[in-house]
C-alpha positions as CSV (number, residue, x, y, z in Angstrom):
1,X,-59.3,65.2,141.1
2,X,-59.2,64.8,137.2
3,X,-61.2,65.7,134.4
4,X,-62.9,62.6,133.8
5,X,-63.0,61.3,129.9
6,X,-66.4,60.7,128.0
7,X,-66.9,56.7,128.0
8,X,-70.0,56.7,126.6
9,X,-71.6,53.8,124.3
10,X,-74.5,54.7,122.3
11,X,-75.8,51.3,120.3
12,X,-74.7,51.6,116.8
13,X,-74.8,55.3,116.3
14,X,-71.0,55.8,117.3
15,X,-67.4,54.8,116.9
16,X,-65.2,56.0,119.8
17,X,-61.5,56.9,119.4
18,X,-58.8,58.3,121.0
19,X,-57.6,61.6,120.5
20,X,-55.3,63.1,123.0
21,X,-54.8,67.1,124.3
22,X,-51.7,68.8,125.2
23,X,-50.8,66.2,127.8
24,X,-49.8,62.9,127.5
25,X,-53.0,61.4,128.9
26,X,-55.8,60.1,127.2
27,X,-59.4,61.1,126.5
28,X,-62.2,59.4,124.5
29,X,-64.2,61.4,122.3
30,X,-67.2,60.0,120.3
31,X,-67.9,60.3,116.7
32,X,-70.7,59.4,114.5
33,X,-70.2,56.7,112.1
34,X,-69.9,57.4,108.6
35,X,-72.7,55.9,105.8
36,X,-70.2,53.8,104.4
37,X,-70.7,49.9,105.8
38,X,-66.8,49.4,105.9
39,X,-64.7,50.9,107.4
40,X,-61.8,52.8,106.3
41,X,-59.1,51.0,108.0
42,X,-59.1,47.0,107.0
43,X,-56.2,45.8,109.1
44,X,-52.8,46.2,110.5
45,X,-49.6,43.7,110.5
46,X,-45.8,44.2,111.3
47,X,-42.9,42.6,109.4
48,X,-42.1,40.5,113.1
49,X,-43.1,39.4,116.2
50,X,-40.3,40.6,118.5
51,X,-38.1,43.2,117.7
52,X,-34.0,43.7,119.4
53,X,-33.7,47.5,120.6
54,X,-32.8,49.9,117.9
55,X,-34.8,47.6,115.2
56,X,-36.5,49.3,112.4
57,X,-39.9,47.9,112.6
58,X,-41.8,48.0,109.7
59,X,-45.9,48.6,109.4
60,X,-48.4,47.2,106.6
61,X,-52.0,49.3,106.8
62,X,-54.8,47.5,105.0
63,X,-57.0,50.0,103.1
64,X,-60.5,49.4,102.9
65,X,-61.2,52.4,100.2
66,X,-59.4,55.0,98.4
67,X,-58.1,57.9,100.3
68,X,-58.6,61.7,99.2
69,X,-56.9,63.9,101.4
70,X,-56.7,61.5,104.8
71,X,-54.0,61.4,107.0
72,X,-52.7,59.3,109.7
73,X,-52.2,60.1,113.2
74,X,-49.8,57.0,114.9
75,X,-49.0,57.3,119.1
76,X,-46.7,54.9,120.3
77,X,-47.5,54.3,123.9
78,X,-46.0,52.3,126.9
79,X,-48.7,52.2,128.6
80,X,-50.7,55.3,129.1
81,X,-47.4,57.8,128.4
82,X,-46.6,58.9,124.5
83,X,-43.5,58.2,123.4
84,X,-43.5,59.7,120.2
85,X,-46.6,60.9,117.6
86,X,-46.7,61.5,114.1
87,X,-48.5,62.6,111.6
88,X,-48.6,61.2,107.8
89,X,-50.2,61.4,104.3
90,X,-51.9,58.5,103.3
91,X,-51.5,57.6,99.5
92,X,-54.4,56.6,97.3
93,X,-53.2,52.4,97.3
94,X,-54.7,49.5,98.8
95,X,-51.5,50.2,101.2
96,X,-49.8,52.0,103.3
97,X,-46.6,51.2,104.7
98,X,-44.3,53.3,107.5
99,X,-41.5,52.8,109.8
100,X,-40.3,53.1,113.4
101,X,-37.2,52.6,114.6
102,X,-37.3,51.1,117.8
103,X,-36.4,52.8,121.2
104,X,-33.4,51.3,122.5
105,X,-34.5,50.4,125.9
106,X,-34.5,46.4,126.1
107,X,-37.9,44.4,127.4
108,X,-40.4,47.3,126.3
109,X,-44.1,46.5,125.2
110,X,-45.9,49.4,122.7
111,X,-49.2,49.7,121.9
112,X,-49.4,51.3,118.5
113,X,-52.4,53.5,117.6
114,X,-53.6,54.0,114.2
115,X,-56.0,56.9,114.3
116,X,-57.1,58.0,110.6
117,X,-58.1,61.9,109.9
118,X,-60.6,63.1,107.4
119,X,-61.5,67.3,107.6
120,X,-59.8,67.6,110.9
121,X,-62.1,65.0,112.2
122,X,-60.8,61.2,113.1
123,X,-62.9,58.8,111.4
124,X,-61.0,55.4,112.3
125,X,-59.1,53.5,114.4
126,X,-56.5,50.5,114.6
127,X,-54.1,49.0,117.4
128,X,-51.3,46.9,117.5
129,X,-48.5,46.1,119.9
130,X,-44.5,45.9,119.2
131,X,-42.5,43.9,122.3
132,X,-38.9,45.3,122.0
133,X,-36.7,42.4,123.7
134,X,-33.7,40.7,123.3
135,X,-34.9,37.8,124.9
136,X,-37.7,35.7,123.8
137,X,-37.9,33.8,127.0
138,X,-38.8,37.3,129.1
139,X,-42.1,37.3,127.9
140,X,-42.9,34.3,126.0
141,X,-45.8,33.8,123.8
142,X,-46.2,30.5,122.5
143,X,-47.8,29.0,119.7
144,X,-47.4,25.2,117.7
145,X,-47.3,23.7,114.5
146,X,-48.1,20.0,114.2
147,X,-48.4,19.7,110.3
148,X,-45.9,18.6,108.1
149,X,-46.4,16.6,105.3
150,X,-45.6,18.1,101.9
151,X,-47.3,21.7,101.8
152,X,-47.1,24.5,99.5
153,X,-44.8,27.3,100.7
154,X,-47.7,30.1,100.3
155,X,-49.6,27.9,102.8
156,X,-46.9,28.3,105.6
157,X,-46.6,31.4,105.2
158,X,-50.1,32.5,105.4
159,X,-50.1,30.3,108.3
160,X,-47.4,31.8,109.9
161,X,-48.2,35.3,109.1
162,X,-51.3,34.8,111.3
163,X,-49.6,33.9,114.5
164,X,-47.3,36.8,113.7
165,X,-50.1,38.9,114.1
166,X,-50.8,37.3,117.1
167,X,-47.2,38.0,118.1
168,X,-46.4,34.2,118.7
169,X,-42.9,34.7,119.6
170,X,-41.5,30.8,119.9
171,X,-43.3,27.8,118.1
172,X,-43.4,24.4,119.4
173,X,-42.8,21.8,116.6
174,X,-44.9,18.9,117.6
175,X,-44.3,15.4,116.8
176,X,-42.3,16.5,113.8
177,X,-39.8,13.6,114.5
178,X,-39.1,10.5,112.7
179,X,-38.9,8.2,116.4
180,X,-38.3,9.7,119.6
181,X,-35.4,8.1,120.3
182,X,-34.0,9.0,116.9
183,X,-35.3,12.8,115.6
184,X,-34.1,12.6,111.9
185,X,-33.7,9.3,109.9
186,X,-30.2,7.8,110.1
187,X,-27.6,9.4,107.2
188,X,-28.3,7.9,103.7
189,X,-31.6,6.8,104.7
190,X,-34.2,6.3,101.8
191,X,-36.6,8.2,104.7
192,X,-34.5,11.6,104.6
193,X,-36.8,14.0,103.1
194,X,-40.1,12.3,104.1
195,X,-40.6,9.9,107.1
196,X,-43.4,8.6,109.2
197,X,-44.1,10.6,112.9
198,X,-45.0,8.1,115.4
199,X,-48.8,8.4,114.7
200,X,-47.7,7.2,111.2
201,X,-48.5,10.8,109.1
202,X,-46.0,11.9,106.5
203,X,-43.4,14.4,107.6
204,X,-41.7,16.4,105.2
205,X,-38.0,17.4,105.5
206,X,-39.2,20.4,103.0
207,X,-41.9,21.6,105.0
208,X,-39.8,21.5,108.5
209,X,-37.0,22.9,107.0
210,X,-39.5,26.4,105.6
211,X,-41.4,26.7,109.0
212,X,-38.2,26.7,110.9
213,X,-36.8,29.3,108.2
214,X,-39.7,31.4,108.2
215,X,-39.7,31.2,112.3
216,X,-36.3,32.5,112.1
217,X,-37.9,35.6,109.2
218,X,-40.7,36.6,112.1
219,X,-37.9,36.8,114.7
220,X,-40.2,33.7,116.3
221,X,-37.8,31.0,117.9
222,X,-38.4,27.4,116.4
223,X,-38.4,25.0,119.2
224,X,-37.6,21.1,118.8
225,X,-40.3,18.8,120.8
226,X,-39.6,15.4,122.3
227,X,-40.0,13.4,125.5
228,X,-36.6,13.1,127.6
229,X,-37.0,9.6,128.8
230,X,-39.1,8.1,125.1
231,X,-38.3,5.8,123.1
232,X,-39.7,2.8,120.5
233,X,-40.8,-0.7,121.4
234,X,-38.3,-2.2,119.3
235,X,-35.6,0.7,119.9
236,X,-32.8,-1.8,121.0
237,X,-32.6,-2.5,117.1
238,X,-31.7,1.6,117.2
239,X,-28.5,0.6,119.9
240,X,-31.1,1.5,123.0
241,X,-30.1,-0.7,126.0
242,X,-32.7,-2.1,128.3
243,X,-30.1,-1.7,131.0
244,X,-31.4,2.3,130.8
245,X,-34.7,1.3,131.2
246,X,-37.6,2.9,133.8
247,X,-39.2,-0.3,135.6
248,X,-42.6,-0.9,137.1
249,X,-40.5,-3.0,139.0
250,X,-37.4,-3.8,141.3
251,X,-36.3,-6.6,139.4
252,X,-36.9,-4.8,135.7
253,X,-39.7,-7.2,135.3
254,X,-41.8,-4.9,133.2
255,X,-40.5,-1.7,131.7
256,X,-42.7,1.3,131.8
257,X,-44.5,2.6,129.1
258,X,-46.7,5.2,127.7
259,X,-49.6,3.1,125.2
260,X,-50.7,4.3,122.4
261,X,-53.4,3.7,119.7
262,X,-52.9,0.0,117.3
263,X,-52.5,1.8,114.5
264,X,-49.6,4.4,115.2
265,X,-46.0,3.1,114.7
266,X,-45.3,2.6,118.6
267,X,-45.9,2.7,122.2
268,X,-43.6,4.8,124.1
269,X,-41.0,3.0,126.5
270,X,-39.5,4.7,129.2
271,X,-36.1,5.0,130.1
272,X,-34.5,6.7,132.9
273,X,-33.7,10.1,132.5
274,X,-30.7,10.1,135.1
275,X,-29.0,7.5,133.6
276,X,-25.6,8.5,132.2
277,X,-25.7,6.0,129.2
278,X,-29.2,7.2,128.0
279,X,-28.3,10.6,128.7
280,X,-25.4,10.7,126.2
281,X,-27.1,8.7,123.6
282,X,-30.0,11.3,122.9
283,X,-28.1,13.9,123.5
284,X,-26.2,12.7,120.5
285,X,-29.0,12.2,118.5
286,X,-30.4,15.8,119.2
287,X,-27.2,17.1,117.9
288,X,-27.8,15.0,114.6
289,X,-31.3,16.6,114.3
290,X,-29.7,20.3,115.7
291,X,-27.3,19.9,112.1
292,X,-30.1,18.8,109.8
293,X,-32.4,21.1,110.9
294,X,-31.2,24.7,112.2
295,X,-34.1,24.5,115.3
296,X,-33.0,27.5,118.0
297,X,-33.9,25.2,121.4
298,X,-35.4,22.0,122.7
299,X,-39.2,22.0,124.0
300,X,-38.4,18.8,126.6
301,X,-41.7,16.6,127.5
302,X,-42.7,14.3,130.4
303,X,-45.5,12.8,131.2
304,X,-46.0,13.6,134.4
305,X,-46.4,12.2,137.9
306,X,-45.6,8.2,137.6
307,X,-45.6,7.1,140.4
308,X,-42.7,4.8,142.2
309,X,-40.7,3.4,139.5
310,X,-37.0,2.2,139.5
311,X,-33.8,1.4,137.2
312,X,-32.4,-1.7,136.0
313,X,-30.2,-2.5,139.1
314,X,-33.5,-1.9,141.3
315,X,-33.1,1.1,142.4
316,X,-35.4,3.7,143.0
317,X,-35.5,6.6,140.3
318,X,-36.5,10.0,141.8
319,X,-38.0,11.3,138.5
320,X,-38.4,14.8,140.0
321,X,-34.4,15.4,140.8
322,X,-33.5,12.7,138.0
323,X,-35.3,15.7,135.4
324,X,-32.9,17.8,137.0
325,X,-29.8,16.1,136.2
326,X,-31.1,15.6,132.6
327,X,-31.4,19.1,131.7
328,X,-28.3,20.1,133.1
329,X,-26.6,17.2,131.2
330,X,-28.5,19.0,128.1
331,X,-27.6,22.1,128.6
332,X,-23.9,22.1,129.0
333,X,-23.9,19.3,125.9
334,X,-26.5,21.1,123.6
335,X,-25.9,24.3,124.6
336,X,-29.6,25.8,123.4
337,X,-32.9,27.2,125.1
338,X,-34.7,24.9,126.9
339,X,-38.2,24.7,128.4
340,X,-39.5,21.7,129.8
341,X,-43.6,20.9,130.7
342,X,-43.8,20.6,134.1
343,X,-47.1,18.1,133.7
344,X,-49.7,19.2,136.2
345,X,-46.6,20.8,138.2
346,X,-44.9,17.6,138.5
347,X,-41.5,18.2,139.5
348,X,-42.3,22.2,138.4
349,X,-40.4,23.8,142.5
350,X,-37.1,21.9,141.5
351,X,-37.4,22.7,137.6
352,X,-37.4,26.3,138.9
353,X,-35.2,26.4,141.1
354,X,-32.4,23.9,140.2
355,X,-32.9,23.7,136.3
356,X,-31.5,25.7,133.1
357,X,-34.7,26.5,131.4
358,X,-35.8,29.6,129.8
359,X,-39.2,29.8,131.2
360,X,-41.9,27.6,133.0
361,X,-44.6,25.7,131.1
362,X,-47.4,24.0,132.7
363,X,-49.7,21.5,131.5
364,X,-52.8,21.4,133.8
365,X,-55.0,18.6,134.2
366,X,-57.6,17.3,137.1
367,X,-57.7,18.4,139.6
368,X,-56.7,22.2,138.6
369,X,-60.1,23.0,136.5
370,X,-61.3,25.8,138.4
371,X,-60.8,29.6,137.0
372,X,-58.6,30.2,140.4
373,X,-56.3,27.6,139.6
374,X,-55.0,29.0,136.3
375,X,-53.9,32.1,138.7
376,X,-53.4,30.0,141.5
377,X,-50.6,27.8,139.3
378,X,-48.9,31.3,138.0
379,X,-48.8,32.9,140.8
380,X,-46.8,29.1,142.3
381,X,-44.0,29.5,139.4
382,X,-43.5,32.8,139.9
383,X,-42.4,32.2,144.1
384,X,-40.8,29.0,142.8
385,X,-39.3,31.3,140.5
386,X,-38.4,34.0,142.6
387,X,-40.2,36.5,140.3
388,X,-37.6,35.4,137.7
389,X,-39.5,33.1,135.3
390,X,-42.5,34.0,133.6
391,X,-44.9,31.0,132.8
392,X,-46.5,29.3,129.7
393,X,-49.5,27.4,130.3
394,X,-51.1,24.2,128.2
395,X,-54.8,24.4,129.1
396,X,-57.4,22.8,126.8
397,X,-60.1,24.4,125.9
398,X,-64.0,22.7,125.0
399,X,-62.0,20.1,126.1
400,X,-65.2,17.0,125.4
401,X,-66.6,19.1,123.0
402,X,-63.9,18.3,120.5
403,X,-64.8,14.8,120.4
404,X,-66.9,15.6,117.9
405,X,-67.1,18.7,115.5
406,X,-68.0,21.9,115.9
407,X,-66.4,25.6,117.1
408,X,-64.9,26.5,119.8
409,X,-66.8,28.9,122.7
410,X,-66.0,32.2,122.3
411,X,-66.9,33.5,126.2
412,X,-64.9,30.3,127.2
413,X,-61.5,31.6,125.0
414,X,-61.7,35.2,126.2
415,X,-62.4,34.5,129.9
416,X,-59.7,32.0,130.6
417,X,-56.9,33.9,128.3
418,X,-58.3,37.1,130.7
419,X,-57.6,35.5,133.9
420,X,-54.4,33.6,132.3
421,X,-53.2,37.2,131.4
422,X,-54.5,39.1,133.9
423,X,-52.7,36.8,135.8
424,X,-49.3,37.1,134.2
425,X,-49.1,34.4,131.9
426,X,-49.6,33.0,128.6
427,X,-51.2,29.9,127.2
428,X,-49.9,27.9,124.1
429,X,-52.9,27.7,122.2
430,X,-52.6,29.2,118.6
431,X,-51.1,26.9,115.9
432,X,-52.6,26.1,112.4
433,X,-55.7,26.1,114.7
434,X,-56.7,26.0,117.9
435,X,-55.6,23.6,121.2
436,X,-58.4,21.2,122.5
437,X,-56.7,18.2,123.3
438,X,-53.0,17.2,124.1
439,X,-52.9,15.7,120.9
440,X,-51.6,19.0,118.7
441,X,-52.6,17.9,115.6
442,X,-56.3,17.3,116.3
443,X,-58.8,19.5,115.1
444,X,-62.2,18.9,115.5
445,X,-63.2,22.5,116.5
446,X,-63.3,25.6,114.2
447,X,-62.0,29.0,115.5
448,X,-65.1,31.1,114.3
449,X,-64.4,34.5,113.0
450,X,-65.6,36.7,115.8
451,X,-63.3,34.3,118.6
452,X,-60.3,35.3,115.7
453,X,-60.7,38.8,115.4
454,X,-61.5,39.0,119.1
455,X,-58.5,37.0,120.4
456,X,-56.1,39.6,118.3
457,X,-56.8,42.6,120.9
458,X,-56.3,40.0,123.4
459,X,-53.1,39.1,121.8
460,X,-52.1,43.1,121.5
461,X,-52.7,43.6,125.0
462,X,-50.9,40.8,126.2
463,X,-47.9,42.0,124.3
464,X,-48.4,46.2,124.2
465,X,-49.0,46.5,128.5
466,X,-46.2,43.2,129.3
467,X,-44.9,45.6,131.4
468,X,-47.7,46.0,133.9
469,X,-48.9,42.1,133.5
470,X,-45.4,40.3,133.5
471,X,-42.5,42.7,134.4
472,X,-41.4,42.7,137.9
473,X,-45.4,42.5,139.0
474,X,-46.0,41.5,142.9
475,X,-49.3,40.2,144.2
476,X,-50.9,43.9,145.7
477,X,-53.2,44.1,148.9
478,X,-56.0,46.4,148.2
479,X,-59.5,45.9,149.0
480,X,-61.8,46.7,146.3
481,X,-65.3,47.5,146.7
482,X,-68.4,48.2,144.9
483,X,-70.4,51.2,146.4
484,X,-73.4,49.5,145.4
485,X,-74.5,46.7,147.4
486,X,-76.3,45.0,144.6
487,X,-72.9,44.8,142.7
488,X,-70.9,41.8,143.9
489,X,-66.9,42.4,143.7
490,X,-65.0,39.6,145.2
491,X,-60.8,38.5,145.2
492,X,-62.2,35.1,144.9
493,X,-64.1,33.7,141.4
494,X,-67.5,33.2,142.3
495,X,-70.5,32.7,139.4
496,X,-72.5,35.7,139.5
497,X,-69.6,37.9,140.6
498,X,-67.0,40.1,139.1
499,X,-63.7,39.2,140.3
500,X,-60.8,41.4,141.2
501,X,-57.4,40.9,141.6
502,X,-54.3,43.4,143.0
503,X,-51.0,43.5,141.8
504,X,-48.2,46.4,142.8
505,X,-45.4,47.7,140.4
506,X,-42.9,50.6,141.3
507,X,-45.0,53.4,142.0
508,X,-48.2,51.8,140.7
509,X,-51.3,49.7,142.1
510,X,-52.5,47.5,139.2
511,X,-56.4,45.8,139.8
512,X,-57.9,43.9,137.4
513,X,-61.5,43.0,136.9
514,X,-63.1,39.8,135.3
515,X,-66.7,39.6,134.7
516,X,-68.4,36.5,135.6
517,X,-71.9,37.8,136.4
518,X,-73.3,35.6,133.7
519,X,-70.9,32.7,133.9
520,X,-72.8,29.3,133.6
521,X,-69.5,27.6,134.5
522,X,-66.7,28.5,136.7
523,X,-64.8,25.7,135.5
524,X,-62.4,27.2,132.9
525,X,-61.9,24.4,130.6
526,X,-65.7,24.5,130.1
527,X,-65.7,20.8,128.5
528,X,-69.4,20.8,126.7
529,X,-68.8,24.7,125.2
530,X,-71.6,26.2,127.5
531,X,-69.9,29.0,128.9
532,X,-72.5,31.8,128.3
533,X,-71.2,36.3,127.3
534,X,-71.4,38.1,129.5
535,X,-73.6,41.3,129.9
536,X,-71.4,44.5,129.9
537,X,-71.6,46.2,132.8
538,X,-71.6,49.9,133.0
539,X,-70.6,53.0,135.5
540,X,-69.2,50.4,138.2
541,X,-68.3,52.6,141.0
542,X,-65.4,51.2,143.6
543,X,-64.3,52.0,146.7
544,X,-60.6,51.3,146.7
545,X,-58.2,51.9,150.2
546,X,-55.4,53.0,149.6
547,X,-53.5,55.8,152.4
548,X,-51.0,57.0,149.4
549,X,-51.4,60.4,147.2
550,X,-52.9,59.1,144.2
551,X,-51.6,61.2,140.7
552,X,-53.4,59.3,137.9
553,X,-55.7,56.8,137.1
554,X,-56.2,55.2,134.1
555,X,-57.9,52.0,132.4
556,X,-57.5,49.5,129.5
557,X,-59.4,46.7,128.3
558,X,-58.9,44.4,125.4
559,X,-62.6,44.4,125.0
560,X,-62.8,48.3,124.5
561,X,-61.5,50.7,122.4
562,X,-59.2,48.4,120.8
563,X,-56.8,48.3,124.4
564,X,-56.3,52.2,124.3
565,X,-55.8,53.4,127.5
566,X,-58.2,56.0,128.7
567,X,-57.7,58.6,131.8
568,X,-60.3,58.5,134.9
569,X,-61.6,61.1,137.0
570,X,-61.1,59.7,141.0
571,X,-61.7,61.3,144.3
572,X,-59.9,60.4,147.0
573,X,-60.3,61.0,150.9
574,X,-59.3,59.2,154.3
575,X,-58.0,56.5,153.1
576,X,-60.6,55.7,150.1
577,X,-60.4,56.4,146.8
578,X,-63.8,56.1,144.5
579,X,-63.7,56.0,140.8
580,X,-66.0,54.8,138.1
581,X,-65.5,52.0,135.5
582,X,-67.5,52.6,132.4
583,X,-67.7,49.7,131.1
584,X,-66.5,46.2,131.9
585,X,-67.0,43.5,129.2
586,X,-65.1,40.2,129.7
587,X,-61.6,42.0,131.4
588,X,-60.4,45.6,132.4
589,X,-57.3,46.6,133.8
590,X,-57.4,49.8,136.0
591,X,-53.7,51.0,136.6
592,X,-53.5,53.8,139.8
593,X,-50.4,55.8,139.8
594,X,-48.9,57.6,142.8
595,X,-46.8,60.6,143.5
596,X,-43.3,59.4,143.7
């Protein structure tokens, strides 16, 4: 058994921090707050969002006030364990700056904690992560841009600096193109540095050009978007042949199409993504945009499930396997990243399995819009995957809402990025706003402040504890229990209920808990903004079987103490082991380590 650490929360009257002993385990002591109304520490940025092992990462600390005679304590953490602490002077500026060079081991998350001292007491606190990793793809984060007409530089980069803080680590350029059968205006063209996108808003070469560059500054990859079978109505005029066409059709009566509203510059015809012809066509094309525009991979759209369709000749096209060929046509003639959207898992087992993409990337629509199917669609990839592909997911939030204008729902955000997380994915959602509809650009809903500075400890823990949410994780079997019967604990996501899941790692048992006690929906896309907080609950004990010699037990929460992790007392005999949750708000993640 363990000394257990002090979780208490006394309303307004403290600020808990971290402060750790001569081991390498946390505690949680409180302290009272001081009479100032601000705090000390204002914020905290890094010069990237990814970092290669052996970087020199580079720290910006907002100051609130002037210091006299502070200094800062910094822990660098994989997960509950210390890598390294220091101690520094802060100077009397509005900033401080420091540095860390990297550890060189490859496809690391850190949680970084900022703890300020003032007469041997610690009166402040700040988080971030650092993901060390070569590879984007391993633990992708994905954000948008969908803007592009002629902007002023400092307004990209104060947009891009916010999803830096966010860690957005690849950046889906949406509709950015001049047609989708031709990216970039031909050579010469009085449309070079400014041409229509195909819902007829002005594109600037300028602007593409910075947001790709300043991708590349933030160590974010900058991802080319377009459909792999679209094209113009009058795209023949472009050298297109209706001999490549997708039909409705055996006898190439009526070619498919995707419509679109009167006043944009096209429908969307269809052609077939297995033909050879088409096939060598775009691909030329993408290398004409690839010169002009120094994008690091190709974001490849479909539009899902269509149905029986067939070519020209009257054959039937198999658009499932026909995706397949395409993107390994791509591959070998591009030769850059790709990820394709597998459209309410159409075609997602053989893209896979069979297909040369970086990572999977789901779009969900009806049916999948209850809270089990965002884990029930991760937890698909990943066996599709075998465990080798970690997954993206396009889900809509205040989906109706957004038809008119208003904000977004906080409780809605938090608890579907906490069972998207929890669960081992990510979901594309940050851009110059927020995602509501499939349509990037629209923006009918506001990201309040509190949803923005609550989503950035979302964002840290994502990033800081990847390794216990997305690094060789497998689905666990232990049974969880409350050891009071008017607490309702549950693997399955029932209103009025928390929710637990159980995932293993090495040596580890991870469980994770979502609170939907107070949930007025349990549909996650929570289309009229309704979803209601919940009500934290406090000194949860559980019953938890497990037969193996438990060493340590410890607990995060993006909703607590900025993600710190924090040490647990535990008892354990025949078979059981009981331990107390202090506090559980929307998500907490309780980690149980065994003797190896």
């Amino acid at each position: 058994m363990r000394r257990k650490s002090s979780f208490v929360l006394p309303l307004f009257v403290c600020l808990c921090l971290l402060l750790t002993g001569c081991t390498s385990k946390s505690t949680v002591v409180e302290i009272e707050e001081r009479e100032e109304k601000k705090p000390y520490l204002n914020s905290v940025d890094t010069d990237k969002a990814r970092y290669n092992p052996g970087d020199t990462i580079h720290f910006t600390l907002g100051l609130n006030q002037k210091m006299n005679g502070e200094s800062l304590v910094i822990r660098y953490r994989n997960g509950d364990e210390i890598v390294k602490e220091v101690e520094k002077n802060v100077k009397n500026d509005k900033t401080f700056t420091w540095e860390w060079k990297s550890p060189k081991d490859n496809e690391k998350g850190y949680l970084v904690e900022i703890l300020l001292k003032k007469d041997k007491e610690y009166v402040d606190h700040l988080n971030i992560a650092v993901d060390v990793s070569e590879n984007w793809s391993k633990f992708p984060r994905y954000g948008y841009l969908a803007d592009f007409g002629l902007m002023d530089a400092t307004e990209q980069q104060k947009i891009m600096k916010r999803l830096n803080r966010y860690h957005i680590n690849g950046i889906q350029f949406y509709d950015w193109q001049y047609k989708h059968n031709q990216p970039v205006p031909p050579e010469g063209s009085s449309l070079e540095n400014e041409w229509p996108d195909i819902a007829n808003r002005p594109v600037s070469y300028q602007t593409v050009r910075e947001y790709i560059n300043m991708s590349h500054d933030f160590n974010m990859m900058a991802m080319n978007y377009n459909l792999l079978f679209g094209a113009y109505g009058e795209s023949e005029k472009d050298g297109v042949k209706r001999e490549w066409g997708l039909y409705q059709d055996s006898a190439h009566g009526t070619q498919d199409f995707h419509p679109l509203p009167d006043s944009w510059a096209s429908d969307i015809i269809l052609l077939d993504p297995s033909n050879k012809e088409w096939q060598s066509f775009l691909f030329q094309k993408e290398k004409e945009a690839f010169s002009k525009l120094p994008f690091d991979g190709w974001h490849v759209d479909q539009l899902g499930d269509r149905g029986m369709r067939w070519d020209y000749e009257g054959n039937i096209v198999p658009l499932d396997k026909a995706y397949i060929s395409f993107l390994k046509a791509a591959k070998e003639e591009l030769k850059v990243p790709l990820v394709m959207n597998a459209v309410n898992q159409y075609a997602q087992i053989n893209i896979a399995q069979e297909a040369p993409v970086d990572f999977l990337y789901t779009e969900i629509w009806e049916p999948y819009n209850h809270f089990s199917h965002l884990k029930q669609i991760i937890e698909q990839n990943n066996h599709y995957s075998a465990f080798q592909r970690n997954t993206v997911l396009a889900a809509y939030m205040n989906y109706d809402l957004s038809d008119s204008t208003g904000e977004f729902n906080t409780p809605a955000v938090l608890l579907a990025n906490a069972v998207i997380f929890s669960s081992g994915g990510s979901h594309i959602e940050l851009g110059e706003n927020m995602l509501s509809k499939e349509y990037f650009p629209h923006k009918n809903l506001e990201m309040t402040n509190p949803l923005e500075n609550q989503l950035i400890p979302y964002y840290d823990f994502l990033t800081g504890y990847q390794n216990f949410l997305r690094e060789g994780v497998k689905p666990g079997t232990l049974e969880v229990k409350a050891a009071k019967k008017e607490i309702k604990i549950s693997p399955d996501f029932n209103k009025g209920e928390i929710h637990y899941s159980s995932y293993k790692k090495d040596n580890k048992d991870i469980v994770h808990l979502i609170n939907f006690n107070d949930a007025s929906t349990m549909e996650w896309r929570d289309n009229e903004g309704m979803q209601t907080e919940p009500k934290e609950v406090k000194d949860t004990e559980l019953e938890i079987g497990t037969n193996k010699e438990v060493e340590n037990v410890w607990i995060a929460s993006p909703d607590h103490y900025l993600g710190s992790p924090v040490s647990l007392d535990f008892k354990q005999k025949d078979g059981k082991m009981t331990v107390t949750i202090p506090a559980l708000k929307y998500w907490d993640m309780l980690v149980i380590e065994y003797e190896k």
